[in-house]
C-alpha positions in Angstrom: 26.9 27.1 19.2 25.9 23.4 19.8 22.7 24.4 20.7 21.9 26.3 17.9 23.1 23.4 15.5 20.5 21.0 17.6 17.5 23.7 17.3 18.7 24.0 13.0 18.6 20.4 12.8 15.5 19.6 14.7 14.0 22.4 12.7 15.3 21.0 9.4 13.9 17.3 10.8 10.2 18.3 11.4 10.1 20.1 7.8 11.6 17.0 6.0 8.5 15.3 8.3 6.2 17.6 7.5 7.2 17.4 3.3 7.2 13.8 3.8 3.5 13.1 5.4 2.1 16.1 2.6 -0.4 14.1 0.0 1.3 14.0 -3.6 -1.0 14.9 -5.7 -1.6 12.8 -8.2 -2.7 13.9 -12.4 -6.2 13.3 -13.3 -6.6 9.6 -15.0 -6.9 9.0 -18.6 -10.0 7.1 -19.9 -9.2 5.0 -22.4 -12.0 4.0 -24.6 -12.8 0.0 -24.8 -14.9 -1.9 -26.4 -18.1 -0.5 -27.9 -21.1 -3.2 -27.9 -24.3 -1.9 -30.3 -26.5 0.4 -28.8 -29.0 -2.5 -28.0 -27.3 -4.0 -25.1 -27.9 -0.6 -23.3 -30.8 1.0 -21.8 -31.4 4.3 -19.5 -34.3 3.0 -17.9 -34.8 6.0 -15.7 -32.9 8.7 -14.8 -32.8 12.1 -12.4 -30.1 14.5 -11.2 -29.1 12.0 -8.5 -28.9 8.9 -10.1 -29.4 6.5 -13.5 -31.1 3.1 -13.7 -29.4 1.1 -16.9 -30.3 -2.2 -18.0 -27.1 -3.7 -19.2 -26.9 -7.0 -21.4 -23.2 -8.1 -21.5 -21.8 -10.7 -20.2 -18.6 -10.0 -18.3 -16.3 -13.0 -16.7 -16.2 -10.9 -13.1 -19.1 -11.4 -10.9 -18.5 -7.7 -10.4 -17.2 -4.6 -12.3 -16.2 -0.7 -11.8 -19.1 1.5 -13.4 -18.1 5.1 -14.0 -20.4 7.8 -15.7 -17.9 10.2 -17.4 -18.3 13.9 -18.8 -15.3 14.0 -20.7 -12.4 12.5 -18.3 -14.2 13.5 -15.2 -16.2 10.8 -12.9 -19.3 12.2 -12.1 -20.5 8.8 -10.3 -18.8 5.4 -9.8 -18.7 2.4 -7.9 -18.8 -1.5 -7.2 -21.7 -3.1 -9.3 -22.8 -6.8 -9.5 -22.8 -8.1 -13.5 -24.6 -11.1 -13.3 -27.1 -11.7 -16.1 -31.0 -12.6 -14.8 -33.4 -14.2 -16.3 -33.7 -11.6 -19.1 -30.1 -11.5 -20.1 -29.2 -8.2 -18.7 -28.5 -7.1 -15.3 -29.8 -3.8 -13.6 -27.3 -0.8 -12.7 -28.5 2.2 -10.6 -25.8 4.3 -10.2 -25.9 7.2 -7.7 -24.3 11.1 -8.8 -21.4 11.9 -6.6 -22.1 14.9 -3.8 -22.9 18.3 -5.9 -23.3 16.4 -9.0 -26.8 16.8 -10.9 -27.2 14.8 -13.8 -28.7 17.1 -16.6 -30.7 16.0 -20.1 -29.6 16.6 -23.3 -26.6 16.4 -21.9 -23.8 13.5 -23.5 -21.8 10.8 -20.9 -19.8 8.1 -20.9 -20.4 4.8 -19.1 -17.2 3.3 -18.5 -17.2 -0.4 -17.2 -13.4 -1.6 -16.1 -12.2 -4.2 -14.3 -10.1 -2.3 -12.0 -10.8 1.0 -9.4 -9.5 4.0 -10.4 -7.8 4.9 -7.6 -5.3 2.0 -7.6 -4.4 2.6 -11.1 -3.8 5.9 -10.3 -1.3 4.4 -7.9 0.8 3.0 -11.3 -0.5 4.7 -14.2 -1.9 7.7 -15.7 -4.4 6.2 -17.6 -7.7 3.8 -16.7 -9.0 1.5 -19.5 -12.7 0.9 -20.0 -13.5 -2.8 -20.9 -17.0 -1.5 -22.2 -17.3 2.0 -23.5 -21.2 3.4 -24.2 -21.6 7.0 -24.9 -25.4 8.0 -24.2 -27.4 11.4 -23.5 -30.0 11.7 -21.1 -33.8 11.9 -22.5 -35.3 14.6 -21.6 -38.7 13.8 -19.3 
């Protein structure tokens, strides 16, 4: 009988475990929209199905920024990007599509510049805001 009880409870204490070390999954973030400077202070400069070369003129008090290109609430691309102004007032972002992404023209997006990575707010809240919002589409070539 003892030994039973032992074999229930060890049972019981490596499921617990096993519940325990599981990854939560967490809801998709919220994007809330920021601020939206005039069209003039952004430029695609280039673009392909991997990646797309802005030229950005704001000014932002961090040396560096979170860049996100959107479709809807979804990142497609996103990362760490230096925002110091050069010599011509704007600074250059080449931001790279994630694995299986393909950028397409004609198509609308989102560039979402925040001061924070997603994945720690996801850690607190549902929802990520954008300090600078621009909606653009992709020329076509």
């Amino acid at each position: 009988m003892k030994t039973n009880l032992f074999r229930g409870l060890c049972i019981l204490a490596v499921a617990v475990l096993i519940g325990c070390a599981a990854e939560k999954s967490k809801p998709a973030l919220t994007y809330y929209h920021g601020q939206t400077p005039p069209d003039s202070y952004f430029e695609v400069v280039s673009c392909t199905p991997q990646e797309i070369e802005f030229r950005i003129k704001v000014k932002f008090g961090s040396k560096h920024m979170y860049h996100l290109i959107l479709e809807g609430d979804k990142p497609l691309a996103e990362g760490w990007f230096p925002t110091m102004l050069g010599a011509a007032d704007s600074y250059r972002l080449v931001i790279k599509a994630r694995e299986g992404v393909a950028f397409e023209t004609g198509k609308t997006y989102r560039l979402c510049i925040g001061s924070e990575s997603p994945e720690y707010v996801a850690e607190y809240r549902s929802t990520y805001r954008c300090a600078v919002d621009y909606n653009f589409v992709l020329p076509p070539k």
